[in-house]
N, C-alpha and C positions, 0 to 999 in steps of 0.2 A: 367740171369740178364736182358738181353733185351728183355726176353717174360713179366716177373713182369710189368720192365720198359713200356711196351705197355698195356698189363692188366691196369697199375696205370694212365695211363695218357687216354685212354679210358674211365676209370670211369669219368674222371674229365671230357671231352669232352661233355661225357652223363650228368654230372649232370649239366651243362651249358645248353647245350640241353634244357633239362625238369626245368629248373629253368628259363630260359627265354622264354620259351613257356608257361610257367605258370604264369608270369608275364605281357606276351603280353595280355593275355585273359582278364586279369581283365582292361589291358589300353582298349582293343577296344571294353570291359563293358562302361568301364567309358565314351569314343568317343561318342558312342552310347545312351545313356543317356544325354549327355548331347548335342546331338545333336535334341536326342526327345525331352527333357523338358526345354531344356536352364539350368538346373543346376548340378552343379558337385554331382557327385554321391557318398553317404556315405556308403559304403558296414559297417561300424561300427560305425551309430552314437552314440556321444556323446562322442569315444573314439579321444584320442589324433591324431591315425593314419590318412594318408591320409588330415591332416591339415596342408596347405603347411607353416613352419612356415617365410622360405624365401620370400613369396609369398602374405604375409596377404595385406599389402598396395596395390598391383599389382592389385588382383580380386575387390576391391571395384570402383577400376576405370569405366570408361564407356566400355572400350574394354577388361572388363572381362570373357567375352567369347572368344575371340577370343587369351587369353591369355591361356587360361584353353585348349583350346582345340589343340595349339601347344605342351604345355607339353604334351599331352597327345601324340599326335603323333609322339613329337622324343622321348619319353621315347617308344613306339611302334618301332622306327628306329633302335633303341639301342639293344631291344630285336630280334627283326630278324638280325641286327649284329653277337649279340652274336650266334644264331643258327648256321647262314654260320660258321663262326669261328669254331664253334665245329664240323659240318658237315667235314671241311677243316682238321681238328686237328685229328679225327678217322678216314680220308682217308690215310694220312700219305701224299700223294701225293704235298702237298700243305702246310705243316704240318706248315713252317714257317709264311706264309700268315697268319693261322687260329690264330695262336699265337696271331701276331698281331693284329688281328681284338677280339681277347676273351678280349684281354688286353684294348684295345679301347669301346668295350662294356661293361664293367665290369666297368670298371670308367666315363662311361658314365652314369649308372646304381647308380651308387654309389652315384651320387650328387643328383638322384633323391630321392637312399633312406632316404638321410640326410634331404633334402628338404622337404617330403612328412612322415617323422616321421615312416618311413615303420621298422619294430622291424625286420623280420627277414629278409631283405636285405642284411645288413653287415654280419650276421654270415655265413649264405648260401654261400657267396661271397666269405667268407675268406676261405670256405672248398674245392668251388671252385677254386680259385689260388692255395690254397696247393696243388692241386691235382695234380694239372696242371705244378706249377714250379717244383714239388719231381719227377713228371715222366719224363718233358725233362730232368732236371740232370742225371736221371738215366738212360735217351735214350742215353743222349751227352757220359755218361762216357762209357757204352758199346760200344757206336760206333769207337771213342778211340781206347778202349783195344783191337777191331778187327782189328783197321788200324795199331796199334803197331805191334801186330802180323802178319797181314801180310808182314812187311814192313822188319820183322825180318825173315820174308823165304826166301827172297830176295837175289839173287847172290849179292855180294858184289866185286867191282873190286877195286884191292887193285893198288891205286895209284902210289907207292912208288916204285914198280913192271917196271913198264912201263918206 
């Protein structure tokens, strides 16, 4: 149970990993554009994504760049968050740490996918968490059934005795 348990919760670390590594890229695309041309960058025009819809009033202002291009760097913050987090969660070392930082980047993430109409955010996200809650459960219960057990080889001094 506790090799699965680590197998399962491994996968989820990994798919954190390369799911905000693969979302950094396209933020420090976007950085990067829009630091060359002054405008946000449409990797799909015409399509609804990447149109912030929290966000419409904000860019027409005059400090519409420098609106544009904070998002852009903490949704960048968020992603290397999540990385450390996963890095932390497959060391095992630190296991608790990573948790909380996957959990922290992951809902940091979230508001941007809501905000920026991103389609495959949420889904990624949620296969992410399940992977992630279903393996500590089945880390936490193994670890359990070992400390029962050991705790059951245990000299027992009978009180009542004495």
């Amino acid at each position: 149970m506790k090799t699965f348990a680590t197998v399962l919760t491994r996968i989820g670390a990994a798919d954190l990993a390369l799911t905000c590594l693969g979302w950094a890229v396209f933020g420090v695309i976007g950085v990067i554009h829009l630091v060359m041309t002054g405008q946000v960058w449409e990797p799909n025009p015409g399509m609804q994504s990447y149109y912030p819809r929290a966000f419409i009033d904000a860019t027409d202002a005059a400090d519409g760049f420098a609106l544009w291009l904070t998002f852009d760097l903490v949704f960048i913050a968020f992603c290397a968050l999540g990385i450390v987090g996963a890095g932390l969660i497959w060391s095992a070392r630190a296991r608790r740490t990573g948790y909380v930082l996957a959990a922290v980047a992951i809902a940091g993430q979230a508001f941007f996918w809501w905000a920026f109409v991103l389609p495959f955010g949420p889904p990624g996200g949620a296969v992410t968490v399940g992977l992630l809650v279903i393996g500590a459960v089945l880390q936490l219960t193994a670890r359990r059934r070992e400390h029962d057990a050991e705790a059951s080889r245990l000299p027992t001094a009978d009180l009542a005795e004495t």
